[in-house]
Every structure is written in structure tokens, then in C-alpha cells.
C-alpha positions as CSV (number, residue, x, y, z in Angstrom):
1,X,22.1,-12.2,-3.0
2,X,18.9,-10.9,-4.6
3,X,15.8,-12.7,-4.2
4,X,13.7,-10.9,-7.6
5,X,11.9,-13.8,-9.0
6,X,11.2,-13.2,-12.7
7,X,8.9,-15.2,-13.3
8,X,5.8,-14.1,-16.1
9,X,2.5,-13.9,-14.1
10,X,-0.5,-16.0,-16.2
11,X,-2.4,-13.7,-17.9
12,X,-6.0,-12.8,-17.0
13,X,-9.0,-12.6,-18.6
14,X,-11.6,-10.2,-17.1
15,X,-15.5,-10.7,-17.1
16,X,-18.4,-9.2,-16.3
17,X,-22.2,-10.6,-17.0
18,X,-21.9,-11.0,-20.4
19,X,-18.6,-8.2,-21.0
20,X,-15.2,-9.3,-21.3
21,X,-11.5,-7.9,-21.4
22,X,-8.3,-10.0,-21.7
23,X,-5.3,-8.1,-20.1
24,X,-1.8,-10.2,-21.8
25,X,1.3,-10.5,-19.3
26,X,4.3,-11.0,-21.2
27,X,8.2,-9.9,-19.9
28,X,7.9,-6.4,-21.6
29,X,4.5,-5.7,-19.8
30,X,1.1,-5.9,-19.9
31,X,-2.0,-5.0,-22.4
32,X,-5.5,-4.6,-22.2
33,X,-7.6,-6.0,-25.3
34,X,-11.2,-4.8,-25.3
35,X,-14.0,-7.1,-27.5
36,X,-14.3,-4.7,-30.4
37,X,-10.6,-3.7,-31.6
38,X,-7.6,-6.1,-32.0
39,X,-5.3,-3.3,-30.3
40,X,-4.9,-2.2,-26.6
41,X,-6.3,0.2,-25.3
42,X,-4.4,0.4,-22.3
43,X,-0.5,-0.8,-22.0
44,X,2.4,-1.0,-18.9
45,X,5.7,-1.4,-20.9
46,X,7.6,-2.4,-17.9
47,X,8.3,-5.4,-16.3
48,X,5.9,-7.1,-13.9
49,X,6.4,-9.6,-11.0
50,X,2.3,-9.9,-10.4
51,X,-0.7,-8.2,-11.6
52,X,-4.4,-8.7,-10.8
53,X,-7.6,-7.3,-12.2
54,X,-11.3,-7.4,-11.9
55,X,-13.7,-5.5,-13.8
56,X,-17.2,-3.9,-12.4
57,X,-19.4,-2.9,-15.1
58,X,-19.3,-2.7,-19.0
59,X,-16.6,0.3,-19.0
60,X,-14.6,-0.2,-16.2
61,X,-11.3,-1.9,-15.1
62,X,-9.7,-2.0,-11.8
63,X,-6.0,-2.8,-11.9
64,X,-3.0,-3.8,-9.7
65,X,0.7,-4.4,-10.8
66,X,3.7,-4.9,-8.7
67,X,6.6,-4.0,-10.7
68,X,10.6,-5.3,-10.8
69,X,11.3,-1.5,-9.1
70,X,9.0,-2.4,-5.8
71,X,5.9,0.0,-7.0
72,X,3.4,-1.5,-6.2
73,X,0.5,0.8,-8.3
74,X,-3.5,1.2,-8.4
75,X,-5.0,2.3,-11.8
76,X,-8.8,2.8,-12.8
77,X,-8.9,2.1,-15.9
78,X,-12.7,3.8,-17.3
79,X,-13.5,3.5,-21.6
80,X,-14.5,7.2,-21.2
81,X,-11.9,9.1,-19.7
82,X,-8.1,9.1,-19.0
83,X,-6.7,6.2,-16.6
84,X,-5.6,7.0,-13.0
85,X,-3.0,5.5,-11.5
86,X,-1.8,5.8,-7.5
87,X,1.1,4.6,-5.8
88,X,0.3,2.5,-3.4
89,X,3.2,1.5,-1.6
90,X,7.2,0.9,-2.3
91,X,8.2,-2.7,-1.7
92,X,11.7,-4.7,-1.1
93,X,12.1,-7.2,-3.9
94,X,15.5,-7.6,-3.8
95,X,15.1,-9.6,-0.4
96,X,11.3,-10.8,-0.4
97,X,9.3,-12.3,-2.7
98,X,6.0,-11.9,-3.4
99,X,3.0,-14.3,-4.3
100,X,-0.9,-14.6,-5.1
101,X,-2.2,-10.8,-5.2
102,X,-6.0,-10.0,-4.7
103,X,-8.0,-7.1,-5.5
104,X,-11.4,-6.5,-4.6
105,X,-13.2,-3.0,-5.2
106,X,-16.4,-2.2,-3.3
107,X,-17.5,1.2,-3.1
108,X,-15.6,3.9,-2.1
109,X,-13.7,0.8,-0.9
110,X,-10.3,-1.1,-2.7
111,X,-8.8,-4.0,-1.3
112,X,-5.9,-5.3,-2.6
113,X,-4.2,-8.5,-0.6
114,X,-0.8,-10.2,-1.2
115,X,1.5,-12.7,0.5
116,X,5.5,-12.1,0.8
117,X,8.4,-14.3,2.3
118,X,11.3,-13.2,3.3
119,X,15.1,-14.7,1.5
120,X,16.1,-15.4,5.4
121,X,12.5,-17.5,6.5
122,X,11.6,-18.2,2.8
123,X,9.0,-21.5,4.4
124,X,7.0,-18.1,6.3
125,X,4.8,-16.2,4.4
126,X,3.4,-12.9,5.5
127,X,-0.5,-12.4,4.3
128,X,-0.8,-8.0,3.6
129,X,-4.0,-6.1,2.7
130,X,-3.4,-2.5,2.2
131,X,-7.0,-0.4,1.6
132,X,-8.4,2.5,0.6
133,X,-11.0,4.3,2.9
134,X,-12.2,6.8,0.6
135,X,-9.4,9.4,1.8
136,X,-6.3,7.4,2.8
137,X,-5.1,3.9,1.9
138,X,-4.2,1.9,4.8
139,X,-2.2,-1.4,5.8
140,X,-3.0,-4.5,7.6
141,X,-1.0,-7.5,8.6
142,X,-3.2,-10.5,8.8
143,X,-0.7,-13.4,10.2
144,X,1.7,-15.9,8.6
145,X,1.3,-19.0,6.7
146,X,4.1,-21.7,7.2
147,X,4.5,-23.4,3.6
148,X,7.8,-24.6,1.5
149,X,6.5,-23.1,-2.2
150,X,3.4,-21.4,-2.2
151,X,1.4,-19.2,0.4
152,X,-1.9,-21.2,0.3
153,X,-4.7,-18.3,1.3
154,X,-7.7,-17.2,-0.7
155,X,-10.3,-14.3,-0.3
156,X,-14.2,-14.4,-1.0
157,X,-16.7,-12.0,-0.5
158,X,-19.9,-13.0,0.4
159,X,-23.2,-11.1,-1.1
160,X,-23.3,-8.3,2.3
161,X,-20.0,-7.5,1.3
162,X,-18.0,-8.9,3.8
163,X,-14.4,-10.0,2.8
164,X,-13.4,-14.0,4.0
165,X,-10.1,-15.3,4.1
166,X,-9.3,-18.5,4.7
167,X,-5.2,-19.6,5.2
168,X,-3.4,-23.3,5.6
169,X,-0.5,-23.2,7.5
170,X,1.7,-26.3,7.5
171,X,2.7,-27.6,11.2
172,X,4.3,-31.2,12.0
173,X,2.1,-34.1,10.2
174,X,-0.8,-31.7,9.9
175,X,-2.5,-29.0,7.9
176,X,-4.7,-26.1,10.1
177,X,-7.7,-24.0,8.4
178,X,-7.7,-20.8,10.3
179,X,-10.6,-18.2,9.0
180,X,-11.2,-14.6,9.5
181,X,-13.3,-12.1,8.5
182,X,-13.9,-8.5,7.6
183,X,-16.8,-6.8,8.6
184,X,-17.8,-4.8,5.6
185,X,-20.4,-2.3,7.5
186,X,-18.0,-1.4,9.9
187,X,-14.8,-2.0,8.4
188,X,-12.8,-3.9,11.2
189,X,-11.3,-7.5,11.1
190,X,-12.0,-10.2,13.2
191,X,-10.6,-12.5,15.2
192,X,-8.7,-15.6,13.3
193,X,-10.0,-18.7,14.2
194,X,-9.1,-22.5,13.3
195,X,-11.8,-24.4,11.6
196,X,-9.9,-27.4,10.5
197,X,-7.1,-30.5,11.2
198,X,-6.4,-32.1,8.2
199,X,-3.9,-34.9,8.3
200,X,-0.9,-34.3,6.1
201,X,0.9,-31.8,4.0
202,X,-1.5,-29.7,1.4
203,X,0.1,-29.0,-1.4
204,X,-2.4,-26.3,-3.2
205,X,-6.1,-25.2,-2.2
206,X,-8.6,-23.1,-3.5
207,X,-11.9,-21.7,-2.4
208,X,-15.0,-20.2,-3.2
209,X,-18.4,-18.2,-2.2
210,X,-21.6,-19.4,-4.0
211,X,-24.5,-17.2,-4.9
212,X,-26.3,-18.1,-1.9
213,X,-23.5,-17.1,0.6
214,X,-22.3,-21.0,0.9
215,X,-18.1,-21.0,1.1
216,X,-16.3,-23.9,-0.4
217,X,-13.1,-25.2,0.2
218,X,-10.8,-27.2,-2.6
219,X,-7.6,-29.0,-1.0
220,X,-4.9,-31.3,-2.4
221,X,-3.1,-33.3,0.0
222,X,0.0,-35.4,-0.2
223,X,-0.4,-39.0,1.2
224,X,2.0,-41.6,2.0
225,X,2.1,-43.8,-1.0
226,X,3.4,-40.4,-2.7
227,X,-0.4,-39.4,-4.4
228,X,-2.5,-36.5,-4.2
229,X,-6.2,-36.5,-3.1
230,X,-8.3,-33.6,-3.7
231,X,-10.7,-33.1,-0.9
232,X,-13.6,-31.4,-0.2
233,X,-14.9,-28.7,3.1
234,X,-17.6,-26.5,3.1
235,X,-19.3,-24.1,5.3
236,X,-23.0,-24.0,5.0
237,X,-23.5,-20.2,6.2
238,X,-21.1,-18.0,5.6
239,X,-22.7,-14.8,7.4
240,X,-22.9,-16.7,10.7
241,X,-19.6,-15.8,12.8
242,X,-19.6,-18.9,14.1
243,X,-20.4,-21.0,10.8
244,X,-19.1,-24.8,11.1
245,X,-16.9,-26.0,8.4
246,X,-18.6,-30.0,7.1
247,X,-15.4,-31.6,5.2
248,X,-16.1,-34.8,2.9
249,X,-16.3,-38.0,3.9
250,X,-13.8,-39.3,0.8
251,X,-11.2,-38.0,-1.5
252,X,-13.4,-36.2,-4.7
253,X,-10.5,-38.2,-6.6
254,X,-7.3,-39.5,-6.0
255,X,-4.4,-38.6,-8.6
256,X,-0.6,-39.6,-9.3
257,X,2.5,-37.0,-9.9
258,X,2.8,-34.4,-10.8
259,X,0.8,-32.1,-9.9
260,X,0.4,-28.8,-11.3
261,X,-3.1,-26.4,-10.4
262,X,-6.8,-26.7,-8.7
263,X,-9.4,-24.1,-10.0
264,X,-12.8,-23.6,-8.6
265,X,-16.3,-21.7,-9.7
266,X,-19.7,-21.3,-10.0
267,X,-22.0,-20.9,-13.1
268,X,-25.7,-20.8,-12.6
269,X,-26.0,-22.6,-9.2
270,X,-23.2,-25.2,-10.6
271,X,-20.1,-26.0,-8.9
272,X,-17.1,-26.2,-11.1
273,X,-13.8,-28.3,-10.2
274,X,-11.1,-28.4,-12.5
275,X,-8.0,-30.6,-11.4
276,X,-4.7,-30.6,-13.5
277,X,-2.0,-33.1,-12.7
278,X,-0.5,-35.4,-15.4
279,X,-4.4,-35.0,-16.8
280,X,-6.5,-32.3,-16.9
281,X,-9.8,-33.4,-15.1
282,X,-13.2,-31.7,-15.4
283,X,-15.7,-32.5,-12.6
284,X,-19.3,-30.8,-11.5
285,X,-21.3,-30.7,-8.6
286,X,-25.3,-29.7,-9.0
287,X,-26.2,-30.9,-5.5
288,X,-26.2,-34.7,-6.6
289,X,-22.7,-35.7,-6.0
290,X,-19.4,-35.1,-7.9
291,X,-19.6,-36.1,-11.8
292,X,-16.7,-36.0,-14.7
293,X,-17.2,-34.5,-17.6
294,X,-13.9,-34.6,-19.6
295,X,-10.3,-35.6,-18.8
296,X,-7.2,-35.7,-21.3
297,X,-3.4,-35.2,-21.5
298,X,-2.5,-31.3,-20.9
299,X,-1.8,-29.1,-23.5
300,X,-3.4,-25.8,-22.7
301,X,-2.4,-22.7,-21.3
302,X,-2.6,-21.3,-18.4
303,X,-5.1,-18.8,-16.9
304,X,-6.5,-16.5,-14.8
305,X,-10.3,-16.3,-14.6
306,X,-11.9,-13.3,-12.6
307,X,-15.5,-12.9,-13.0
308,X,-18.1,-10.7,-11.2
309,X,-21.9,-10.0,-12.2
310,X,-24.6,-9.0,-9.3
311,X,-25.3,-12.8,-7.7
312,X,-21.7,-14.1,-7.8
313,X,-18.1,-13.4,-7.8
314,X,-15.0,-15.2,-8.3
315,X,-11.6,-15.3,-9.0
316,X,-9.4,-18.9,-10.0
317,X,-7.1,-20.6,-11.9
318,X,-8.4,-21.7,-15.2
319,X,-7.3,-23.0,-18.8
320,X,-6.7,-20.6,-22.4
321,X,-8.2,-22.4,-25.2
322,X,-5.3,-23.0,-28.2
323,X,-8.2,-22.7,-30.9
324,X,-10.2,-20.1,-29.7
325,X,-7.7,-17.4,-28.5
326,X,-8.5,-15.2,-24.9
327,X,-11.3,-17.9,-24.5
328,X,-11.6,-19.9,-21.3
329,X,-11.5,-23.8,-22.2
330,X,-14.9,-25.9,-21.9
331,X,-16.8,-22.9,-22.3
332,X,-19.8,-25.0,-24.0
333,X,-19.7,-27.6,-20.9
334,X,-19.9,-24.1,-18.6
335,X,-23.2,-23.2,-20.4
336,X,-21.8,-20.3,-22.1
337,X,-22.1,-19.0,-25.7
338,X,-19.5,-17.0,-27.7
339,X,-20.5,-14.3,-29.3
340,X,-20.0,-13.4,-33.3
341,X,-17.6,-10.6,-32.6
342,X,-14.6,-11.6,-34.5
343,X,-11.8,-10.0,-32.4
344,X,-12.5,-10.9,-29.2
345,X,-14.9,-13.7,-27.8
346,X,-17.6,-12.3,-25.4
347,X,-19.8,-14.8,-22.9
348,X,-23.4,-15.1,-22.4
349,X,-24.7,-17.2,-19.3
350,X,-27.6,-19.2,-20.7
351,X,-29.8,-17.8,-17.8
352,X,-28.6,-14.4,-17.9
353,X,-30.9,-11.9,-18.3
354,X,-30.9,-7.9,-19.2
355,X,-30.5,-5.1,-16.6
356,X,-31.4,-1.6,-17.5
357,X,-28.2,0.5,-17.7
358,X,-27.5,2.6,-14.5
359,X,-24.9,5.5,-14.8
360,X,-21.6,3.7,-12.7
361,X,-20.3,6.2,-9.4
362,X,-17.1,7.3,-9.8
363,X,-15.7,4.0,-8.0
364,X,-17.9,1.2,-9.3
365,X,-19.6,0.0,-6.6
366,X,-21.0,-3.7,-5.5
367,X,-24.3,-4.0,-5.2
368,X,-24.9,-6.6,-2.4
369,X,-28.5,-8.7,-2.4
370,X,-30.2,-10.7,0.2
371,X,-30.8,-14.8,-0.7
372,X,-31.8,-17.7,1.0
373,X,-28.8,-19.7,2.0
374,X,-29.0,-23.0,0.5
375,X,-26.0,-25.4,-0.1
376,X,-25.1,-28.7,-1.3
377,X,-24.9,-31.6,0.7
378,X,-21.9,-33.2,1.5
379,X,-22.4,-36.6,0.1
380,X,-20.1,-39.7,-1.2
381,X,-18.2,-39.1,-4.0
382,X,-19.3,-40.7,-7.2
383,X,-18.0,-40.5,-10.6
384,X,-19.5,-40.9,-14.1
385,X,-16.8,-42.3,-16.3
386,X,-18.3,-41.3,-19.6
387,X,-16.5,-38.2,-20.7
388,X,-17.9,-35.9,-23.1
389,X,-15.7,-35.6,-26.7
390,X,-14.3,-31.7,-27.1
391,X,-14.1,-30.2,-30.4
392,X,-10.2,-29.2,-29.8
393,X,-7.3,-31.3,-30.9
394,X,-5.3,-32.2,-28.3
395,X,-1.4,-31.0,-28.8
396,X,1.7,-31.0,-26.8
397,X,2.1,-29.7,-23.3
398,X,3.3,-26.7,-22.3
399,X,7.0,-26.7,-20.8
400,X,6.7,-24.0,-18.9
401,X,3.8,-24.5,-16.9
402,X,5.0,-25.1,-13.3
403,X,4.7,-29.0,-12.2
404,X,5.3,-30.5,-8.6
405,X,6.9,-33.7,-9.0
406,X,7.2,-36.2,-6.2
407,X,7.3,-33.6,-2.8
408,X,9.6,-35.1,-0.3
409,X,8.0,-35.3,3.2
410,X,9.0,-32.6,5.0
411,X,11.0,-33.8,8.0
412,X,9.0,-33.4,11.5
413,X,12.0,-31.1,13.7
414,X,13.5,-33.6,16.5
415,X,13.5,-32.1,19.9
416,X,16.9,-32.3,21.3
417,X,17.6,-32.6,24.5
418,X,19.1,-29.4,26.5
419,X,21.6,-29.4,28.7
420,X,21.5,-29.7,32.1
421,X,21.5,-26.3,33.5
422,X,21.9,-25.5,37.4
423,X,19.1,-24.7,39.6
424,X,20.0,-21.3,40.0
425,X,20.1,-20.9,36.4
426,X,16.4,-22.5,35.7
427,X,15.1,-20.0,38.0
428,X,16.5,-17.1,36.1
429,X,15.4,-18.6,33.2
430,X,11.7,-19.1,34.4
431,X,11.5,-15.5,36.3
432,X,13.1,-13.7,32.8
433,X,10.0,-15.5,30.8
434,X,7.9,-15.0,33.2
435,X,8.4,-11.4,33.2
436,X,8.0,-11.6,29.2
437,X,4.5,-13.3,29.7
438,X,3.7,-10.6,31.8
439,X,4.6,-7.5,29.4
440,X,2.8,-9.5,27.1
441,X,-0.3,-10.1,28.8
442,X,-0.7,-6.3,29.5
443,X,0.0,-5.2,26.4
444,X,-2.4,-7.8,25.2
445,X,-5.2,-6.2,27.6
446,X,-4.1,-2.7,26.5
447,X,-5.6,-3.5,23.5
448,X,-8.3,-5.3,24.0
449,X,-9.1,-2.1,26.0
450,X,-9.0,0.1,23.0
451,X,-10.8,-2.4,21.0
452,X,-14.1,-2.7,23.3
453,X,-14.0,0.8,23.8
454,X,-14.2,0.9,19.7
455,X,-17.0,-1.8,20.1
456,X,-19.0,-0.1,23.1
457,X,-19.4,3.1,20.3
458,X,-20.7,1.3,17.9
459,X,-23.3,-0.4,19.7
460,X,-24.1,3.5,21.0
461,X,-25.0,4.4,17.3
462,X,-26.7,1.5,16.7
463,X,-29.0,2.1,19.9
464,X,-29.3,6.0,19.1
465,X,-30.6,4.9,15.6
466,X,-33.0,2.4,17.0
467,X,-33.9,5.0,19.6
468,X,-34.1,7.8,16.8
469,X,-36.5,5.4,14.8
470,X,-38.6,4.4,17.4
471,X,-39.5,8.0,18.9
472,X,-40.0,9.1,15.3
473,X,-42.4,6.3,15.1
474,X,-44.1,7.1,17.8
475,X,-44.7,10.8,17.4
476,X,-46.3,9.7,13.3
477,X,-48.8,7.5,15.6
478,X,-49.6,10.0,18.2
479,X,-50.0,13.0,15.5
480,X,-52.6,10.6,13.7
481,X,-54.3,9.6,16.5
482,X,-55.1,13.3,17.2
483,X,-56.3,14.2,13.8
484,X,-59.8,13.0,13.2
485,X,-60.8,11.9,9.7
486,X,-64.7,11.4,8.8
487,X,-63.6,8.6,6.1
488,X,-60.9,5.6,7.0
489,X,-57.1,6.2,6.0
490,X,-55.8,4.2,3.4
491,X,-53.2,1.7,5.0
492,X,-49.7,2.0,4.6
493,X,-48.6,0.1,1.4
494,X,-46.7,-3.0,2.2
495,X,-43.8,-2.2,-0.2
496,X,-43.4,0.7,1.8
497,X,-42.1,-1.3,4.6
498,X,-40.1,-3.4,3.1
499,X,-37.3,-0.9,3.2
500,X,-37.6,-0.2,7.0
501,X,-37.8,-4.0,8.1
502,X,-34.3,-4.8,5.8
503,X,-32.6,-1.8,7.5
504,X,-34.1,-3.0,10.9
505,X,-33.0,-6.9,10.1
506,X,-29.4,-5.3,9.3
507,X,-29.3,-3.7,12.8
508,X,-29.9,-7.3,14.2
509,X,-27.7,-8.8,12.5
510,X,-24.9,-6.5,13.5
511,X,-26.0,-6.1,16.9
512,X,-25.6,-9.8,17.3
513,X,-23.0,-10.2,15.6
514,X,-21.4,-7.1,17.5
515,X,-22.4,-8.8,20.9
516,X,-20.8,-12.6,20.5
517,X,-17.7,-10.9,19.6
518,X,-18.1,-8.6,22.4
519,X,-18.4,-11.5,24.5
520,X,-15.2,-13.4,23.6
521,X,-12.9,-10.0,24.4
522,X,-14.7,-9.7,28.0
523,X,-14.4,-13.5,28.0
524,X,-10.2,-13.3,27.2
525,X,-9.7,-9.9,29.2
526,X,-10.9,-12.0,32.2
527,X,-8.3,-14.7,31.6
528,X,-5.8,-12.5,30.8
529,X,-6.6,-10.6,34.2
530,X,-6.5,-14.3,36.0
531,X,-3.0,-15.3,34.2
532,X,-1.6,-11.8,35.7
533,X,-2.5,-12.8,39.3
534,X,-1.6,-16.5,38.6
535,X,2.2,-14.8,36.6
536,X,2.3,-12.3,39.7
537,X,1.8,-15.3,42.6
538,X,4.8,-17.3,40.7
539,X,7.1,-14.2,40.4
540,X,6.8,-13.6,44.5
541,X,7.5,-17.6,45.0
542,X,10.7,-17.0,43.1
543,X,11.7,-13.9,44.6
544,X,11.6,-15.3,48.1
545,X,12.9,-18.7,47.6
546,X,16.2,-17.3,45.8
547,X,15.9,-14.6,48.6
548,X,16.2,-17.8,51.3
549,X,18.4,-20.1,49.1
550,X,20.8,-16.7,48.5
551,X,21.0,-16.3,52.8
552,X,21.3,-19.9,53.2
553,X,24.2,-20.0,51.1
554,X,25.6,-17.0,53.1
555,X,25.6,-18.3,56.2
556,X,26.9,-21.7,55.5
557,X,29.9,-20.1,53.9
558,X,30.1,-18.3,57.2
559,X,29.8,-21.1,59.6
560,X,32.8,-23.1,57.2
């Protein structure tokens, strides 16, 4: 039985500062609309199961497409020369399905991340990020999510460049956070690690990474009166390996069925929350608590938001307007201003202001910046009940929207009981797993091996550079020491240094970073090492009691 889901992606609508593109998904294809002309100037005229874009300057769009043959397909999409497409990989969609596809160029970098599930396991879903290294494009497999509908992971990338993704796996009568990371100086992942326990089934989440490197976390939970309650984590630092994740006292709100999406962003150091359930809810967050701005009955269309300018990135589900086509709804509550083009509306941040041009690399890069970290205090929900009025009429809902109606509890397995087994049995049983555990352990160690080893030579550049810098250092001093000047020497300009101390901060950073992770393989190699001995000391008891119980036997037969 094939498993091809047909189903029409949203379509997206691509931003940059104050550029815009709208790419329309329909079941023919795709097109790319540019601002100034009311035709395409870019078109896929086959059928699509997903397709994900971003775009990273004023001429430029990256784009991914999996199509209903399996290709999954790269293109760079530039205004002033030809696209170039690649393909990527050749996927099974008769069997598997796929959901939620991520791109993310950085450099001579492309990430590109999607979940699949499998017809025979369709509850486990299998997180993939395939990349491209400048020469070669590579593959990853990051773990599983356990979920009945929809893999719930996200990806943010903080302002060094490092990628973040955060997954919730259902287990029992609870919902785990587990969070990794990507290292985007030395291109290695991580170590996946659980931040959170939150009671019940989440239905749908959503995350994001402010300006100021703070990473938020949107979650809708089932209860058991049958509603849904949006909660609230974040994690104050997320360049720290070891950031802690601060979840919300109280539900942001509390809603009734059904439910439908949960979108996120940031616009000028505001959070963003738009909830859409049998009313589409507006809510902001400027530090001061969580505030309403408009709620109605549904009757826009969906969207897909992905914006990117130099302080902040993201990527979410959003609202089309109906009046103002390829326009993202509540624009004027957003702070943003439409331009007069009359073909295709353009978006101008309030507080925006004008970069000189640079030429773009061949690969748009992303230009990282330092910041403060600041965040926003977790503090009690509160809620202004005075709505603002919109300018568009409110019309019917859209059937085809997808909508969650009331989600049966999913039932907890039973244990049963196993069979009584002999004693001889049990012990062939336990020695067969024990030897399992043991392969498993030294493969385990293998590895670990290989990665310290890949560890140790980086922290030998990073010393050689330190070393490099600090004996070329000290031959400048000694070579002006000798030289004798009748008049002073001017001193060193202090925007000369600046440069030297960031790329010196860097290396500290790293080498820390580099070190606690360092620590927890030496840390885990030891207890693996300990579990062999302990695995090794219960394999020999075995051995020699079913050695004495087999002789026993023997010579009791014997005797009879």
C-alpha cells in the first residue's frame, strides 16, 4: 500500500530587511513572484510533497523541494544569472512520509533538515540533516521523535552561527525536551541532552532565537478536561552548553477544541505569539508580561513566514491576509509598513535602518554579530482584554485548513506478565543480553575513541594558534625594544585591538566549550570501562554456576 501523502504544502513568503518574495505552492508546482512584476520569475511545474525557502540578500533565493518522484533538489535561485539546481538525495515516498523541512544557508554552508516516518512505525519519526561542506553534501541522523501526527522539532540559529534543535518526544503520561547543538566553527554535533518533563501529551510546539541569543520555547498541551494550554520555556543563554531551560509558572492561555497551529517571532525586541484554535488569538510579550492584542473567528489563510536580516532570523507558521494578497496578517500591529508598489507588498521595520550595499559571495553568506544577552523574565501571565479593531472583514473559514479535534488520550501500554520460564532458561536469557551489552559497550568506547582523538586535534590548533600569536607578539616587543627612538612612539590605536581581543575571546570560548565536552566523553569512557569489568565479573558467575549446576545434574543422574 503506498504511503505518498498529497497533501499541498502552505505557501511561503520570503523576507529579507525590507525585501520580499512570495513563492505560491499549488498541486501543479510552485512560483516565485518578485515585488516589481505580477509574473514569476522562477517556476517548478511538478508536483510537490514539501518545499522550504529563505532568502539572504536583495537578489538571492535559496530553495528546497521534495518532489512526488523522491528528488529531493537544491536550487540557488540569483536575479542576475541562471538558477542552479543539485540533487540532493533520492527518497522512498511510497513507504515513508515526510514532514517539516528546514533550510538554513550559512556560508559555504547549506543545511537542510526534515523528519520522515516510516508506513510500518508511522508514531516514530526519524529527524535527517543532510549538508553541504563546500565540496560534498553529507548526511546526519539526529535521533527519533515518538508522536501520533506530527514530528514536533524546530531549528534556530543563534547570532555565532551555531544551529539549535530542540525535539519532544511523547513517552507514557509525559512530554521530554531533549536539545542539541551544532557547533558552527567546527562543524560537529553535540551530545543530545533532556532539558524538560512536561506532564502530558503536546500536541504542537514552536520555538524561537531572539536577537540577543535568548531561545524560546511555544508548547500546546492537552489536559484532562479535554483543553489545550499553551505554555511557555525559555533558555536565558543560548551560547552556554550548559544553558538551563526556565518554563512559566502558568498556562499563557487556556483554549477549547480544536486546535489547529502555534506561530512564533520577533520584531524589534518584541515577542510575537499567534495561537489559532476555534479563534485566532494575537498576544505580545515586551518584557512586561503576556498582552492580547486581537482575537476573532478564523478566516484566513494559511502561511509560511521565513524572515532573515543581520540581528535576527526566523522561520514560523503565520496568517495570508484575504484583502491584501502575499501580505502577512496584522502587519500594522507588527510595526511594519507596506510599501506603494502595486504588485507586490514590501515591509519596512519601523527601526530599520540603511546598510551600504556589499557585492553578495557566491553562496550568500550570514554575517554573525556579538550582543549582550538579555532576556525577558519569566513572569505571571496577564492579559489585556481590550482588543484592537482590524481593518479586514471577517469572512468564512477555510475548510481545508487542518484542525485537531478532541485527541483521545493515548493509552499508556500495560505490562503483561511473562511466563514463567525455567531457571536454566533465565540464565541463557541474561548471559545472551549480557553479551549484547557488552558488544555494545565496546563499540560504544570505539567511538568515543575516535571522537576524543577528533577533539584532542582541535585543541592542538587552537594551542599552535595561541602559541603562533604569542611568539609573534613577543618578537614585535623585543624588535622595539632594541630600536632606540629620540622622540616617544605613538601608542597603538585602540581600534586596532579590537580585532585581536574578539578573535582571542573566540578561542576561549571554544576552548571552554571544547573542554566541558571533553570532560563528559572521559567522564562516560570511564563508566563504560567500569560496566565492562562489572558485565565481565557477571559473565564468569554464570559460566561457572551452569558449569556446577550442569556436573551436578550429571552425577545425580549417575548415582539414580
Amino acid at each position: 500500500m503506498a504511503f505518498l501523502n498529497r497533501t499541498t504544502p502552505n505557501s511561503l513568503l520570503l523576507t529579507y530587511e525590507n525585501e520580499s518574495t512570495y513563492l505560491h505552492i499549488d498541486s501543479q508546482g510552485c512560483a516565485l513572484f518578485g515585488k516589481d512584476t505580477p509574473e514569476p520569475y522562477f517556476r517548478i511545474q511538478e508536483p510537490l510533497l514539501l518545499a522550504h525557502g529563505i532568502m539572504t540578500d536583495s537578489e538571492t533565493v535559496h530553495l528546497v523541494v521534495l518532489k512526488t518522484n523522491g528528488e529531493l533538489c537544491y536550487t540557488l535561485i540569483p536575479r542576475s544569472s541562471s538558477p542552479q539546481t543539485t540533487l540532493i538525495s533520492k527518497l522512498d515516498v511510497r513507504t515513508t512520509k515526510y514532514r517539516r523541512l528546514f533550510l538554513f544557508p550559512q556560508g559555504k554552508m547549506i543545511h537542510i533538515f526534515y523528519a520522515c516516518s516510516h508506513q510500518a512505525i508511522r508514531d516514530l519519526w526519524r529527524i535527517e540533516h543532510h549538508f553541504w561542506n563546500g565540496a560534498t553534501w553529507n548526511s546526519v541522523h539526529l535521533g527519533e521523535v515518538v508522536h501520533p501526527r506530527v514530528p514536533l522539532y524546530h531549528v534556530n540559529m543563534d547570532r555565532q552561527g551555531n544551529l539549535h534543535l530542540v525535539t519532544l518526544t511523547f513517552q507514557g503520561r509525559y512530554s521530554l525536551l531533549f536539545t542539541n547543538r551544532f557547533n558552527g566553527t567546527f562543524h560537529i554535533w553535540g551530545s543530545p541532552t533532556q532539558a524538560l518533563k512536561i506532564s502530558g501529551e503536546v500536541i504542537d510546539m514552536t520555538a524561537l532565537m531572539t536577537s540577543d541569543n535568548v531561545h524560546h520555547l511555544f508548547w500546546a498541551v492537552k489536559t484532562t478536561n479535554g483543553q489545550f494550554e499553551v505554555r511557555w520555556a525559555q533558555q536565558t543563554n543560548a551560547l552556554e552548553l550548559t544553558g538551563e531551560w526556565l518554563p512559566s509558572p502558568a498556562p499563557i492561555r487556556t483554549l477549547s477544541s480544536p486546535w489547529k497551529n502555534l506561530g512564533s517571532l520577533e520584531v524589534n525586541g518584541v515577542i510575537w505569539l499567534l495561537i489559532q484554535s476555534e479563534e485566532e488569538i494575537l498576544l505580545f510579550n515586551d518584557g512586561a508580561g503576556w498582552r492580547l492584542v486581537s482575537t476573532h473567528t478564523p478566516f484566513y489563510q494559511p502561511l509560511q513566514w521565513v524572515h532573515k536580516s543581520k540581528r535576527n532570523f526566523h522561520q514560523t507558521l503565520w496568517l495570508e491576509s484575504q484583502v491584501e494578497r502575499r501580505t502577512p496578517v496584522y502587519y500594522r500591529e507588527l510595526g511594519l509598513v507596506l510599501s506603494t508598489s502595486p504588485q507586490l507588498a514590501t515591509f519596512q521595520s519601523l527601526s530599520t535602518k540603511t546598510s551600504p550595499s556589499v557585492p553578495p559571495p557566491p553562496v550568500p553568506a550570514y554575517y554573525p554579530e556579538v550582543s549582550s544577552a538579555t532576556y525577558y523574565p519569566i513572569s505571571p501571565v496577564s492579559t489585556s482584554e481590550n482588543p484592537l479593531n482590524l481593518n479586514d472583514p471577517p469572512k468564512e473559514a477555510d475548510p481545508s485548513s487542518e484542525v485537531i479535534q478532541d485527541i483521545p488520550e493515548s493509552p499508556t501500554p500495560s505490562q503483561e506478565e511473562d511466563p514463567p520460564q525455567s531457571q536454566p532458561q533465565q540464565e541463557n536469557l541474561q548471559l545472551e543480553h549480557l553479551i549484547t551489552t557488552v558488544t555494545h559497550l565496546e563499540q560504544e568506547n570505539s567511538n568515543l575513541s575516535h571522537t576524543l582523538q577528533a577533539i584532542m586535534s582541535k585543541f592542538d590548533q587552537i594551542l599552535n594558534a595561541l602559541s603562533e600569536t604569542t611568539i609573534s607578539k613577543n618578537d614585535v616587543n623585543f624588535s622595539e625594544d632594541l630600536k632606540e627612538a629620540p622622540a616617544a612612539t605613538p601608542e597603538v590605536p585602540v581600534e586596532e585591538l579590537e580585532p585581536f581581543k574578539e578573535a582571542m575571546s573566540n578561542l576561549e570560548k571554544e576552548t571552554q566549550g571544547l573542554s566541558q565536552i571533553l570532560h563528559k566523553m572521559l567522564t562516560k569512557q570511564e563508566e563504560n570501562e567500569s560496566s565492562l569489568e562489572n558485565l565481565g565479573m557477571q559473565i564468569c558467575q554464570l559460566q561457572e554456576k551452569t558449569e556446577s549446576k550442569n556436573k551436578g545434574g550429571f552425577w545425580n543422574k549417575w548415582i539414580t
